[in-house]
BAFI-3210 file (N, C-alpha, C; in Angstrom, 3 decimals, decimal comma, padded with zeros to 6 digits):
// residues 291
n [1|2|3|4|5|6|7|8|9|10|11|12|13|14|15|16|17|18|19|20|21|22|23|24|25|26|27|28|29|30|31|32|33|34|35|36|37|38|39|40|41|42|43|44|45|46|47|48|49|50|51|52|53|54|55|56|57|58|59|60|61|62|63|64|65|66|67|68|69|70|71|72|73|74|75|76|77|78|79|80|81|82|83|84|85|86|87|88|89|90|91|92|93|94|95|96|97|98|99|100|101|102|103|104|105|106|107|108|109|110|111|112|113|114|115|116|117|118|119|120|121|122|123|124|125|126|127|128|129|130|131|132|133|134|135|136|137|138|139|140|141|142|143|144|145|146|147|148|149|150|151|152|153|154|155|156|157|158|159|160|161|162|163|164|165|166|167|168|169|170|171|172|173|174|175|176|177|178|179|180|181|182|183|184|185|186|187|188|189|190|191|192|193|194|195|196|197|198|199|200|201|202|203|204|205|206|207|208|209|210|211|212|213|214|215|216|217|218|219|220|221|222|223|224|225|226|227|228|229|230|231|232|233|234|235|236|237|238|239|240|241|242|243|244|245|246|247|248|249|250|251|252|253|254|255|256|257|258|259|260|261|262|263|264|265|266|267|268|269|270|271|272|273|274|275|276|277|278|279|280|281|282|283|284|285|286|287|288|289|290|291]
n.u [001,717|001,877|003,794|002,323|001,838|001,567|-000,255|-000,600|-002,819|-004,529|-004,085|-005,617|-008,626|-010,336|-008,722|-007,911|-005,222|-003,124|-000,482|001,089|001,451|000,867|000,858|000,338|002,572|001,447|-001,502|-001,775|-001,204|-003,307|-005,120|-004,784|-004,267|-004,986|-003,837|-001,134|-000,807|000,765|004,003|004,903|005,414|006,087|005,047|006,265|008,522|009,285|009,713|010,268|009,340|010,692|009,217|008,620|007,915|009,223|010,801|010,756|011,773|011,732|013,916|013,460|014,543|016,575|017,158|016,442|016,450|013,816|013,471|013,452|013,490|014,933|015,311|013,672|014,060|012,623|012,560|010,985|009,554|010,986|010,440|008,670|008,038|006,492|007,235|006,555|007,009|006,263|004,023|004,059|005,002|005,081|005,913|004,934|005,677|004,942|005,631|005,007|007,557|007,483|006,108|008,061|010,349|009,117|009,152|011,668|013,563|016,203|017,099|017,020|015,982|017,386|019,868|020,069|021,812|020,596|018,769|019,988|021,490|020,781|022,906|023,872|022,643|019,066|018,477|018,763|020,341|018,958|020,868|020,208|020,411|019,550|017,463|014,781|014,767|014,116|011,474|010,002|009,754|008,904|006,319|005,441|005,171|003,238|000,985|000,872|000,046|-002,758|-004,208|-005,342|-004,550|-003,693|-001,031|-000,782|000,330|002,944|004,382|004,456|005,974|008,485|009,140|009,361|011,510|013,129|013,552|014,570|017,203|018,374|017,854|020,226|022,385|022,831|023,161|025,461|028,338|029,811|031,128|032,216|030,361|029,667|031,917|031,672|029,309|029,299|031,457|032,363|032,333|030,701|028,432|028,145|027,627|024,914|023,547|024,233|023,066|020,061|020,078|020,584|018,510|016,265|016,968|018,025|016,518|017,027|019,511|022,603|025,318|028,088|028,984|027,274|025,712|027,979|028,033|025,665|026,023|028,391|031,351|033,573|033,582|035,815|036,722|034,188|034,146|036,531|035,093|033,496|034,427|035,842|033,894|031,746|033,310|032,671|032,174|030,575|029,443|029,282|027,232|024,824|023,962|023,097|021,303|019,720|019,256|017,633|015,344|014,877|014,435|012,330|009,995|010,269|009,078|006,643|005,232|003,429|003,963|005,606|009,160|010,445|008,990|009,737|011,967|012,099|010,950|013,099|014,981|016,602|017,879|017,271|015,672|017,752|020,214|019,399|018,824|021,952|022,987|021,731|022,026|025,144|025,439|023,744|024,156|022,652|019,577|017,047|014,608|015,068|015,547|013,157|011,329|012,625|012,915|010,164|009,678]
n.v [011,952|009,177|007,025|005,210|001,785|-001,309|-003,877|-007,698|-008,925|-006,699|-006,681|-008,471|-009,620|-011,872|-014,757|-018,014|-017,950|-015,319|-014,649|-014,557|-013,612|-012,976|-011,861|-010,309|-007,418|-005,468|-005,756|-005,670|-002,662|-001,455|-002,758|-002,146|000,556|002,868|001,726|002,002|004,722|006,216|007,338|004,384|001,418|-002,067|-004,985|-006,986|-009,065|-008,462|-009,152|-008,024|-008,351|-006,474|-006,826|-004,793|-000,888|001,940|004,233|005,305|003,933|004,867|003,918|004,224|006,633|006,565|006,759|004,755|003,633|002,069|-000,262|-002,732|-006,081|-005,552|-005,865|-006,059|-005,179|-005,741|-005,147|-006,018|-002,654|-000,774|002,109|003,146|004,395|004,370|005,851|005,901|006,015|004,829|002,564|-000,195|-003,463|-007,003|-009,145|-009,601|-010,338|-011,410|-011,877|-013,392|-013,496|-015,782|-018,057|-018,303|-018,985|-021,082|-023,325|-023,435|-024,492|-024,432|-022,440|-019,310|-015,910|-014,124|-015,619|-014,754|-012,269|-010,108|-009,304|-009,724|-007,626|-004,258|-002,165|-003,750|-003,595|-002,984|-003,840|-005,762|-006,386|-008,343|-010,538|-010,798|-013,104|-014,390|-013,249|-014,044|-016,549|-016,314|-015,040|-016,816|-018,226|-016,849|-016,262|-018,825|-018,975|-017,103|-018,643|-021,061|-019,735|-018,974|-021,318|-024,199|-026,679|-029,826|-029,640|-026,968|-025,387|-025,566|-025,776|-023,817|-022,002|-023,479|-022,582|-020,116|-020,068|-021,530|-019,080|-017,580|-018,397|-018,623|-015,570|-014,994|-016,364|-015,114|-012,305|-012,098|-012,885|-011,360|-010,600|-011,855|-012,693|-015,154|-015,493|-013,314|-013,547|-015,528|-015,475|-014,419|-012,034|-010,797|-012,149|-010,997|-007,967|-008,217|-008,792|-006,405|-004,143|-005,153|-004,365|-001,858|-000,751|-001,381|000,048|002,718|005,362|005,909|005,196|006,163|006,097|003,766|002,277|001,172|-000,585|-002,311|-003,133|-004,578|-006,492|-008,166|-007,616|-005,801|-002,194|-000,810|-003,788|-003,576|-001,462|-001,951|-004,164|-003,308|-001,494|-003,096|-004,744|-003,203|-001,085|001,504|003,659|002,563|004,361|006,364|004,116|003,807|006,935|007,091|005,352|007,013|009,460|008,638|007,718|010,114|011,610|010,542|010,707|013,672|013,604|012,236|012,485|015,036|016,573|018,832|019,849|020,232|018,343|016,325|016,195|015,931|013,250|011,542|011,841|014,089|016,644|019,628|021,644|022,735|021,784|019,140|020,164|020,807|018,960|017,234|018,591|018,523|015,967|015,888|017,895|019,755|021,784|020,659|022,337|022,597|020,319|019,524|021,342|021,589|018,408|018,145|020,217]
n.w [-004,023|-005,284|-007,616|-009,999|-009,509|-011,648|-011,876|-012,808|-012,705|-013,678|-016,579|-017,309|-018,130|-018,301|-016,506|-015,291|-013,869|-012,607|-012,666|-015,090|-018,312|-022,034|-024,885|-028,291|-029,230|-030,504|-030,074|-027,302|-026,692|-027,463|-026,405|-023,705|-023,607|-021,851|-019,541|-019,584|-021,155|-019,880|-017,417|-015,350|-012,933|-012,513|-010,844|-011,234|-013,590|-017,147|-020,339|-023,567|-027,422|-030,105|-033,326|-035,282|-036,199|-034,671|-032,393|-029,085|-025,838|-022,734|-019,563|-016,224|-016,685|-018,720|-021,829|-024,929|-027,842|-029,901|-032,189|-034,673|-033,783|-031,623|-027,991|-025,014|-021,437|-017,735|-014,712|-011,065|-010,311|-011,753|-013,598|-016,609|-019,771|-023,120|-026,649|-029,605|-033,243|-035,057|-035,963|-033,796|-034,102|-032,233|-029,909|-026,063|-023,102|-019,584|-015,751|-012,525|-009,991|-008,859|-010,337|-011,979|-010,805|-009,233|-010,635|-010,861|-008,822|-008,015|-009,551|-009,942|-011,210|-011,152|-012,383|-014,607|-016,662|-017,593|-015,965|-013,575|-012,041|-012,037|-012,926|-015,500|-019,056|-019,673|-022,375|-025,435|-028,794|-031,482|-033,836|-037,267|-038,062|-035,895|-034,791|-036,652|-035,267|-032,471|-032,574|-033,550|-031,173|-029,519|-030,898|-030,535|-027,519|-026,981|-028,580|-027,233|-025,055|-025,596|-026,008|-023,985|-023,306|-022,479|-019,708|-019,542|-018,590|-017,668|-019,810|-020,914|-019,087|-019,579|-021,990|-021,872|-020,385|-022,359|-023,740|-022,413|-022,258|-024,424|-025,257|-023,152|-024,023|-026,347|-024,866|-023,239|-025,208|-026,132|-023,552|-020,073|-018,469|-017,281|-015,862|-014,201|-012,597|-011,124|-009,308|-005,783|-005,315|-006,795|-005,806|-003,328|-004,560|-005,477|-003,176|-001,812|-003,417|-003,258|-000,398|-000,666|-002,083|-000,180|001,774|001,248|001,697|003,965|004,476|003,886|003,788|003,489|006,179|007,104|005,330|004,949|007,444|007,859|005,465|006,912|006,911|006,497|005,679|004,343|002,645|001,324|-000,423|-001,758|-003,268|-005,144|-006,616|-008,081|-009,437|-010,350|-011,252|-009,508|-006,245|-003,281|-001,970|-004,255|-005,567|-004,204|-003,628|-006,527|-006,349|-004,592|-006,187|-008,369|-007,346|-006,965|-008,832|-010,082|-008,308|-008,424|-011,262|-011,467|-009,404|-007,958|-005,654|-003,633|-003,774|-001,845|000,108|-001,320|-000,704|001,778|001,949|001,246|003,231|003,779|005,318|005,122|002,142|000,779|001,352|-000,183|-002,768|-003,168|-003,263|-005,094|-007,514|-007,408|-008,628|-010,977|-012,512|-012,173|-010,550|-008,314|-009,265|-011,917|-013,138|-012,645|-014,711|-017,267|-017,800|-018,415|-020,286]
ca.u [001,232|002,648|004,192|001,465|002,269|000,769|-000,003|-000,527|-004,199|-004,970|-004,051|-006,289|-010,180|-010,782|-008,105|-007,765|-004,033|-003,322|001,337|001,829|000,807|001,625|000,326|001,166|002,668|000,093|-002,985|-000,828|-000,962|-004,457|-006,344|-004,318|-003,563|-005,319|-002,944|000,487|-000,111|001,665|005,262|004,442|006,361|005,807|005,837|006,509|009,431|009,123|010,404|009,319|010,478|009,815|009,577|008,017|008,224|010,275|010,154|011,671|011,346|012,747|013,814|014,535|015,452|017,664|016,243|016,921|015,513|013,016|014,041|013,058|014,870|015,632|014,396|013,632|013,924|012,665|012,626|009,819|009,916|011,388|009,820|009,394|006,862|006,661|007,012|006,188|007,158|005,618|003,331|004,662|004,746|006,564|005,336|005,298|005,208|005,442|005,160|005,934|009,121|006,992|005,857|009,532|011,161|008,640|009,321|012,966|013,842|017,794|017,180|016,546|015,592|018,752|020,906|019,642|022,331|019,785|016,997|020,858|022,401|020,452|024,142|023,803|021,557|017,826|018,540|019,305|019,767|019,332|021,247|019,774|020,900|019,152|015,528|013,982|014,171|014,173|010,162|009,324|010,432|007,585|005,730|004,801|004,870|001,859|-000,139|000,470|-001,000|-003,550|-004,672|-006,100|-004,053|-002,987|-000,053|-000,455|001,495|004,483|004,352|004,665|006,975|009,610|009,306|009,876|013,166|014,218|013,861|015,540|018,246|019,014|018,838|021,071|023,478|022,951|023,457|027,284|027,950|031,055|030,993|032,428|029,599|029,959|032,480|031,515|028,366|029,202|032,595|031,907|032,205|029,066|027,132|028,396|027,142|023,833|022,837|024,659|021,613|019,154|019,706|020,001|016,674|015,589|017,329|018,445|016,115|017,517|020,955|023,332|026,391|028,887|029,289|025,560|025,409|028,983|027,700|024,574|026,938|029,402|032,110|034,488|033,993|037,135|036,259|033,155|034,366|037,241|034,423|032,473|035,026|036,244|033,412|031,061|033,911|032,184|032,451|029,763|028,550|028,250|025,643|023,707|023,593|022,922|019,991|018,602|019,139|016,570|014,139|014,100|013,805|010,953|009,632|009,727|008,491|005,828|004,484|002,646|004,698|006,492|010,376|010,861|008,477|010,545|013,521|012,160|010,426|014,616|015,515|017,021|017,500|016,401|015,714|019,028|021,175|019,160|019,381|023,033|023,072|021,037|023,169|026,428|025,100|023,439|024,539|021,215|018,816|015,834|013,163|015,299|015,483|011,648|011,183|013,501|012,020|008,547|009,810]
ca.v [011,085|007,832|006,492|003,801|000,152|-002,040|-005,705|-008,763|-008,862|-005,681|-006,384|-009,480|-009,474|-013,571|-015,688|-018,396|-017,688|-013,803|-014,724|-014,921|-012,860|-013,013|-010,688|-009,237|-005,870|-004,987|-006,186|-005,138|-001,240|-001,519|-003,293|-001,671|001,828|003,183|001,865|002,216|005,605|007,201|006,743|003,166|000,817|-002,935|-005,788|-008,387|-009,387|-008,450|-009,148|-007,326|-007,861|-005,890|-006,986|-004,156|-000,030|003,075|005,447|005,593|003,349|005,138|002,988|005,123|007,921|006,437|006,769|003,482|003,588|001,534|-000,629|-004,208|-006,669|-004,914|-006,747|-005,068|-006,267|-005,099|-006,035|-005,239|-001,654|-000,140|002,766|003,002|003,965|003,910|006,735|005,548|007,142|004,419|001,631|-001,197|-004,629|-007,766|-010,048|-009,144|-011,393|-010,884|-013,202|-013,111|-014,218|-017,400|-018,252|-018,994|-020,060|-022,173|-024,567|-024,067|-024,278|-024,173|-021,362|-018,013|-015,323|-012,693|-015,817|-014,128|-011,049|-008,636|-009,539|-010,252|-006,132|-003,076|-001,793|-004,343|-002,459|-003,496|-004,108|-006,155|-005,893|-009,207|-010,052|-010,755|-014,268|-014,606|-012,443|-015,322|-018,142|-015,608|-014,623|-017,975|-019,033|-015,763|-017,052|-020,385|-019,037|-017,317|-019,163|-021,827|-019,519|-018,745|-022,613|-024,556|-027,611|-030,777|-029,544|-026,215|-024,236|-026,324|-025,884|-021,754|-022,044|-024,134|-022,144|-018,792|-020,785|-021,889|-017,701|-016,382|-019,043|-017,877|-014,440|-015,347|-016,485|-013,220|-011,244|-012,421|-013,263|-010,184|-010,326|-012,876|-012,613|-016,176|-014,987|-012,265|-013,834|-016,414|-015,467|-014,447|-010,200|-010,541|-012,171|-009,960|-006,670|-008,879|-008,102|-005,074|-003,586|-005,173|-003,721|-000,605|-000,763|-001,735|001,175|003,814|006,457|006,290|005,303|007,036|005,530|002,455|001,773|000,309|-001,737|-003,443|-004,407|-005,880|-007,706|-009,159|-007,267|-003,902|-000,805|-001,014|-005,104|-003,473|-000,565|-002,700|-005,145|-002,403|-001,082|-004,303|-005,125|-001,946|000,707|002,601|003,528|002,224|005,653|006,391|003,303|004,431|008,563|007,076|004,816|008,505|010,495|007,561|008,254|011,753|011,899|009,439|011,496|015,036|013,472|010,947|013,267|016,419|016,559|019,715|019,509|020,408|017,602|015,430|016,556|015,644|011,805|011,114|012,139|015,061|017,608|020,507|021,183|023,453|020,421|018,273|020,858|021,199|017,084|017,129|019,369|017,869|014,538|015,502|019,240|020,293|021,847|020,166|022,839|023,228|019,203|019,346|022,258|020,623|017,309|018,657|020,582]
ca.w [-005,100|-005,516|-009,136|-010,455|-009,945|-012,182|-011,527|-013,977|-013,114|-014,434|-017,741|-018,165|-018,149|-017,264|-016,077|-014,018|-013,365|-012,260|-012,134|-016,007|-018,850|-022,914|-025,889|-029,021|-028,251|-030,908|-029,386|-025,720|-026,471|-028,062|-025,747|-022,005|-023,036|-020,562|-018,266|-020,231|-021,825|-018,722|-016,541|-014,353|-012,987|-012,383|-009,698|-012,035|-014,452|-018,380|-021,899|-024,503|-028,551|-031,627|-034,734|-036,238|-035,720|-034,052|-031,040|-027,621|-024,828|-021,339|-018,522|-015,302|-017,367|-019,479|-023,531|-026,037|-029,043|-030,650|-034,011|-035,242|-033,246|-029,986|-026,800|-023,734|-020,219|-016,608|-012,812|-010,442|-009,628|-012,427|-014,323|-018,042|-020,552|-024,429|-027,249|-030,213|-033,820|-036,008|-035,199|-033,370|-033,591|-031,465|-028,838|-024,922|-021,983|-017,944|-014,944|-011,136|-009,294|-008,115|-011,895|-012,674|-009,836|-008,253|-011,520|-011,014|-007,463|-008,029|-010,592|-009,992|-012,686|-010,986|-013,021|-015,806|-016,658|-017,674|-014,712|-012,456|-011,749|-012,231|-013,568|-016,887|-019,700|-020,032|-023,546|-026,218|-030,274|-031,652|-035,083|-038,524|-037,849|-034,550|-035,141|-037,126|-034,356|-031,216|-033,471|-033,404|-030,192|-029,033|-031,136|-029,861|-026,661|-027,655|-029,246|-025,935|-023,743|-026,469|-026,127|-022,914|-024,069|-021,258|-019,219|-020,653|-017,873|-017,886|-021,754|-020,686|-018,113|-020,534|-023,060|-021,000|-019,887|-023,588|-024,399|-021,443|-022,031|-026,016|-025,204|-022,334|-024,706|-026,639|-024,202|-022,725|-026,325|-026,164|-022,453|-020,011|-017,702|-016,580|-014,358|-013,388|-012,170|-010,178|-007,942|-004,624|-005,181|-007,503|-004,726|-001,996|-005,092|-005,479|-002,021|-001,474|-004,430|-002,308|000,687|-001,090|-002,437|000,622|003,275|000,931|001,844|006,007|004,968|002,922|004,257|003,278|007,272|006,921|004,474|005,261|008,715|006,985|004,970|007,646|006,073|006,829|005,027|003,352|001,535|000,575|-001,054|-003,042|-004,053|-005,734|-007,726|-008,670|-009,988|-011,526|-011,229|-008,763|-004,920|-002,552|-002,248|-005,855|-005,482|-003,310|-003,997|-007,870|-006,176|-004,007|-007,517|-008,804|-006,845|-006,400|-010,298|-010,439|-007,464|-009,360|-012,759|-011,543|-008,760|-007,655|-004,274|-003,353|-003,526|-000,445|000,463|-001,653|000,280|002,967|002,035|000,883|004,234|003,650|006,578|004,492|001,064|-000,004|000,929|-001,088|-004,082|-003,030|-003,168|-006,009|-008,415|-007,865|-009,005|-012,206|-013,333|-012,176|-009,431|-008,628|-010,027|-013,372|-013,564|-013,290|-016,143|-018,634|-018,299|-018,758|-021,494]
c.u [002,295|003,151|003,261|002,270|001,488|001,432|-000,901|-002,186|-004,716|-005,101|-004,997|-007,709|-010,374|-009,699|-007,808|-006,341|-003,907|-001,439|001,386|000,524|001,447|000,534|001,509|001,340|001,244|-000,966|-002,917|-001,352|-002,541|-005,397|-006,119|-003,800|-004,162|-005,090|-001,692|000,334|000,489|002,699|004,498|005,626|005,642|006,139|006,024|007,887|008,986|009,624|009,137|010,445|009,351|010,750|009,441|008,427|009,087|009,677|011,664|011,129|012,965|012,214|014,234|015,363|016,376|016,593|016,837|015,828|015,071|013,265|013,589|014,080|014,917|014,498|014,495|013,466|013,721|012,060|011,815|010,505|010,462|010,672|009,929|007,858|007,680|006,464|007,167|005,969|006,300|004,936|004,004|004,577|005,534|005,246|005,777|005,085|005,592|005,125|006,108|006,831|008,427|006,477|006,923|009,883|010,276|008,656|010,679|013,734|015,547|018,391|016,732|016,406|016,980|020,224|020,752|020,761|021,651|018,605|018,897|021,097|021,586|021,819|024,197|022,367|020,283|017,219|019,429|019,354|019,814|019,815|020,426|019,417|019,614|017,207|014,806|013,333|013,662|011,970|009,487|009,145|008,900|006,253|004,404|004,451|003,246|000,802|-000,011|-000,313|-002,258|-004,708|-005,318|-005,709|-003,474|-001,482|000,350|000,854|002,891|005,129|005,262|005,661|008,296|010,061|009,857|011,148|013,815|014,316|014,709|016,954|019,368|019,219|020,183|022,721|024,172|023,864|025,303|027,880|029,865|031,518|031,561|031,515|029,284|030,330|032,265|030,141|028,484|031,006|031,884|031,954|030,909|028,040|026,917|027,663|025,432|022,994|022,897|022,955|020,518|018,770|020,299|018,796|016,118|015,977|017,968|017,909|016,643|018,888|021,600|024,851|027,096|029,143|027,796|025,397|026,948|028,964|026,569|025,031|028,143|030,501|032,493|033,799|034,470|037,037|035,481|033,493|035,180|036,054|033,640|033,075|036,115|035,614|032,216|031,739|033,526|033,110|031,063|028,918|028,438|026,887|024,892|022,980|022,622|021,218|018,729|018,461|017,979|015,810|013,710|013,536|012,018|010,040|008,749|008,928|007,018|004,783|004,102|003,745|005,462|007,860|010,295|010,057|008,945|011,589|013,257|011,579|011,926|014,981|016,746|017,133|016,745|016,842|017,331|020,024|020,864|019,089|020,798|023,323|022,850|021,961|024,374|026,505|025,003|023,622|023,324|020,876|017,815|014,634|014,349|015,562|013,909|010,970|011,889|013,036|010,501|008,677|010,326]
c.v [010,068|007,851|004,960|002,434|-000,788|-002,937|-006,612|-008,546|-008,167|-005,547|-007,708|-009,787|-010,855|-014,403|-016,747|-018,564|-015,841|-013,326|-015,070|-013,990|-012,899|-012,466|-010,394|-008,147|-004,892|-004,885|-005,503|-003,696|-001,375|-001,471|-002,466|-000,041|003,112|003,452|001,769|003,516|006,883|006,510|005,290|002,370|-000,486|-003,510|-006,975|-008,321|-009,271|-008,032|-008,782|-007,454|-007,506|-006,234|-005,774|-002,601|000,608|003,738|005,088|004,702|004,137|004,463|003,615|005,413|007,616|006,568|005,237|003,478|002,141|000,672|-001,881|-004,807|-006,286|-005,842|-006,094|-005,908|-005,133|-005,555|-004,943|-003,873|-000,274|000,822|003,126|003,497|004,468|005,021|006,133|006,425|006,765|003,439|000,121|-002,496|-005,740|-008,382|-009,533|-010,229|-011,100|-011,768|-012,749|-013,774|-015,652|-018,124|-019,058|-019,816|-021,288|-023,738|-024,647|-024,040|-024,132|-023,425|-020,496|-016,865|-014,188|-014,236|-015,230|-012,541|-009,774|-009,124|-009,345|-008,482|-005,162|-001,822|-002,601|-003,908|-003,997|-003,746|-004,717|-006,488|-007,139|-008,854|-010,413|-012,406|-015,350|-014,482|-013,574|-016,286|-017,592|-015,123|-015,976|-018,638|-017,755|-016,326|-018,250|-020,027|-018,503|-017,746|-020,422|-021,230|-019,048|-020,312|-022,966|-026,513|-028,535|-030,197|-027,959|-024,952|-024,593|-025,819|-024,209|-021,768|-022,241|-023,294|-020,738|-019,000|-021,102|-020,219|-017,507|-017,210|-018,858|-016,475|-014,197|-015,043|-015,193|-012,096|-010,919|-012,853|-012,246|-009,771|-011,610|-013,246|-014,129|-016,086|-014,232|-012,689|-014,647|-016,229|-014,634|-012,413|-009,787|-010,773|-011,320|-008,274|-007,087|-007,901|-007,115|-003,934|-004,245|-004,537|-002,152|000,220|-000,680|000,007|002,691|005,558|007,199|006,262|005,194|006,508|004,035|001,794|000,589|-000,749|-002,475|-004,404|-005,263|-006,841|-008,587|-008,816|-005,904|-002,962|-001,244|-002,463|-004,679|-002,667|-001,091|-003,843|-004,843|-001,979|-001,926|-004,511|-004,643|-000,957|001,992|002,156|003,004|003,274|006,137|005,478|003,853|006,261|008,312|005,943|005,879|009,112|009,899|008,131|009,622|012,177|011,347|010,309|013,135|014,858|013,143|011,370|014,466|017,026|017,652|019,815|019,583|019,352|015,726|015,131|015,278|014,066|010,966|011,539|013,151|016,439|018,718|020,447|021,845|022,181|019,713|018,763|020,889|019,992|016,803|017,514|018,810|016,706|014,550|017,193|020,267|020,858|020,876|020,602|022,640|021,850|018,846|019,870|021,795|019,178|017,533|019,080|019,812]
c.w [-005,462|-007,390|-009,035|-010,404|-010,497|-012,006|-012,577|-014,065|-013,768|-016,206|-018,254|-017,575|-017,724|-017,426|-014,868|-013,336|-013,511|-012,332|-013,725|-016,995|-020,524|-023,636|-026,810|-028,887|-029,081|-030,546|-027,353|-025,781|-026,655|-026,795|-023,925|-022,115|-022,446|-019,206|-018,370|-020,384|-020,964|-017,800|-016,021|-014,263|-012,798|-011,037|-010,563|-013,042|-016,123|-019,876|-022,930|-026,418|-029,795|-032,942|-035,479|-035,471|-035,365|-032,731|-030,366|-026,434|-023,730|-020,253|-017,159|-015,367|-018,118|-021,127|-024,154|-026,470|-029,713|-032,150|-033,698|-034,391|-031,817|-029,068|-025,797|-022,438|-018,631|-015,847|-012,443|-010,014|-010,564|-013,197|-015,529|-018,290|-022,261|-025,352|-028,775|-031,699|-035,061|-035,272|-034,743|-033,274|-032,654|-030,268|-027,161|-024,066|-020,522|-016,776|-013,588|-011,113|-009,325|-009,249|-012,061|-012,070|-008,990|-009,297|-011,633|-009,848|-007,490|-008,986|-010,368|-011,133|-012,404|-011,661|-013,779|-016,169|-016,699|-016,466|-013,190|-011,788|-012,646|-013,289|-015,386|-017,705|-019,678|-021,335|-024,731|-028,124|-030,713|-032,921|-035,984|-037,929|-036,741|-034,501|-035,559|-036,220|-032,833|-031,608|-033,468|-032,378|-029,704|-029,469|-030,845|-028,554|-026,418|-028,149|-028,390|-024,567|-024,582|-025,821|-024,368|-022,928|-022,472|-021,027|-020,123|-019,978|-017,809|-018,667|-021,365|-020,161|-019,243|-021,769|-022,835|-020,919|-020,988|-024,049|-023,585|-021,593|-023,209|-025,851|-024,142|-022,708|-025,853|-026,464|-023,727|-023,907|-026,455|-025,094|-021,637|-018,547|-016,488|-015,495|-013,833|-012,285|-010,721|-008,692|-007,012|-004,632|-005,626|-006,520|-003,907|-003,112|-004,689|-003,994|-001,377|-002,252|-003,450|-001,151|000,303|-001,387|-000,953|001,917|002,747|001,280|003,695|005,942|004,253|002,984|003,644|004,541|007,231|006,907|004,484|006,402|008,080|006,549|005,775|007,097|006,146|005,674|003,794|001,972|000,854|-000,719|-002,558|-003,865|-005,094|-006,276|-008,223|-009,620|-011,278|-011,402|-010,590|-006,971|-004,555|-002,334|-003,210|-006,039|-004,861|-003,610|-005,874|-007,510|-005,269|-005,098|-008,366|-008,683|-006,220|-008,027|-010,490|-009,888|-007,822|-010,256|-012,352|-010,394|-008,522|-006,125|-004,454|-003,620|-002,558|000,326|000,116|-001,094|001,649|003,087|001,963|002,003|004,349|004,605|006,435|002,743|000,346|000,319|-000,146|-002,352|-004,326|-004,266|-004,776|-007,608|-008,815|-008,510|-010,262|-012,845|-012,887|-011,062|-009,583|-009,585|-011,569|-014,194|-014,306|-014,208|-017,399|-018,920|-018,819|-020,490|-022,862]
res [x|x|x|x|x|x|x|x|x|x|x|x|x|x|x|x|x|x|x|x|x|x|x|x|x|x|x|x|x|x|x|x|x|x|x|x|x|x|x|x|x|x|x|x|x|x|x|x|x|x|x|x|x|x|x|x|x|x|x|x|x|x|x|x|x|x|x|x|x|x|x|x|x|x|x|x|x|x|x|x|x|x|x|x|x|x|x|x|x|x|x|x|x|x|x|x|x|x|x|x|x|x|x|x|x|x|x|x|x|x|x|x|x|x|x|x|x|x|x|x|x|x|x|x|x|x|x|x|x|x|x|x|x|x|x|x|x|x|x|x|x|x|x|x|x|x|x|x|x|x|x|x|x|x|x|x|x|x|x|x|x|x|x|x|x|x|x|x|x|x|x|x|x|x|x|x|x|x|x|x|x|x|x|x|x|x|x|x|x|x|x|x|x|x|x|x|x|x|x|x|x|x|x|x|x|x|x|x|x|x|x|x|x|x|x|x|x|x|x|x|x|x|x|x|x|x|x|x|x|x|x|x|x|x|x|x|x|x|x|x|x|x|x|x|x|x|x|x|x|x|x|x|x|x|x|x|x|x|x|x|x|x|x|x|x|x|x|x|x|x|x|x|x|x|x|x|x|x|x|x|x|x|x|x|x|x|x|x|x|x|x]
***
């Protein structure tokens, strides 16, 4: 059993665009929870802010709590759903890769710090200061895709780009993310996470993914704990521990069947594997989360 992927269409009854999507989170839970009120992940890009309410929002397994203010952010693929302690309000919005970038061809949405490294949190608290215009700025965006108005996608687009560009500023705000973004170790991580995503379940190794990259072992290794304080194989074992969680939670599947989709020779390694990673076995990961 797979983990649900939901796509943009699903959440909207007649549109003649199917790559962009905006709602109050109010009217959001109301009208789609049907197809929120369980784990899912996305293929699309999405900001989410609350004005209003409490709970728990978990993002592949991590918890962050719920308060006025907070903004939420997540890249296709990611799994999350919503716990909820009071009723919630705040504006939501979501849109493909080709939405953004096909109006900014020398802009990509991974400039973005929180959309850039899976390693930088999927959250942000705005201040007192900030909430007001960051509410208005939702807002409008709203009530432009509300409308049917000359040049109305543009209108969307721009306005997507003046949010992501304030919380932007937000976000690196105590951070010097500038640099970190743009020297040449970040690019070389950039695609290192890609072709993690992409080959992690066949290949476990740092020899791999350094030939992929045109680049020893050894460069790779220093570039990775240069830059997120890890080894190259902490990435990777911390991108199999992912998805064996997601795996246990989000499916019916055997362990030992899990073992074996992670490429795992048998399953007592992958309990071995499993354990040293997170304190845990597999079955006593899957009884404690349940519980």
């Amino acid at each position: 059993m797979k983990i649900p992927i939901l796509n943009i269409s699903q959440f909207k009854k007649h549109s003649h665009r199917n790559d962009v999507y905006i709602n109050t989170f109010s009217n959001h839970i109301k009208r789609n929870k049907n197809l929120i009120n369980k784990p899912h992940s996305h293929n699309f890009y999405l900001c989410v802010l609350f004005t209003k309410g409490t709970g728990i929002h978990e993002i592949d397994f991590n918890s962050y709590t719920i308060t006025p203010g907070k903004i939420f952010f997540l890249k296709p693929g990611q799994t999350h759903f919503w716990k909820f302690k009071t009723q919630p309000e705040g504006y939501i919005f979501f849109h493909s890769q080709e939405f953004y970038e096909l109006a900014f061809l020398e802009h990509t949405l991974q400039a973005f710090p929180f959309y850039y490294s899976y390693q930088n949190p999927p959250v942000l608290d705005s201040t007192e200061e900030k909430a007001e215009d960051l509410q208005r700025l939702f807002k409008n965006l709203h009530s432009e895709y509300l409308q049917n108005n000359v040049l109305r996608e543009l209108k969307i687009v721009n306005l997507i780009n003046h949010i992501y560009i304030d919380l932007t500023r937000m976000y690196i705000l105590d951070t010097d993310f500038e640099e970190v973004k743009f020297n040449s170790y970040s690019r070389i991580i950039e695609s290192l996470e890609t072709l993690v995503n992409i080959h992690f379940q066949e290949e476990k190794f740092p020899k791999f993914y350094a030939e992929k990259l045109n680049i020893s072992t050894k460069h790779l290794n220093r570039v990775v704990k240069k830059t997120i304080n890890k080894t190259t194989s902490q990435l990777i074992a911390e991108r199999t521990i992912l998805e064996a969680k997601r795996l246990m939670v989000h499916s019916q599947d055997s362990l030992t069947t899990i073992s074996h989709t992670l490429n795992f020779s048998d399953y007592a390694y992958f309990s071995k594997f499993f354990k040293s990673k997170t304190g845990l076995t597999p079955l006593n990961f899957r009884k404690k989360y349940f519980d």
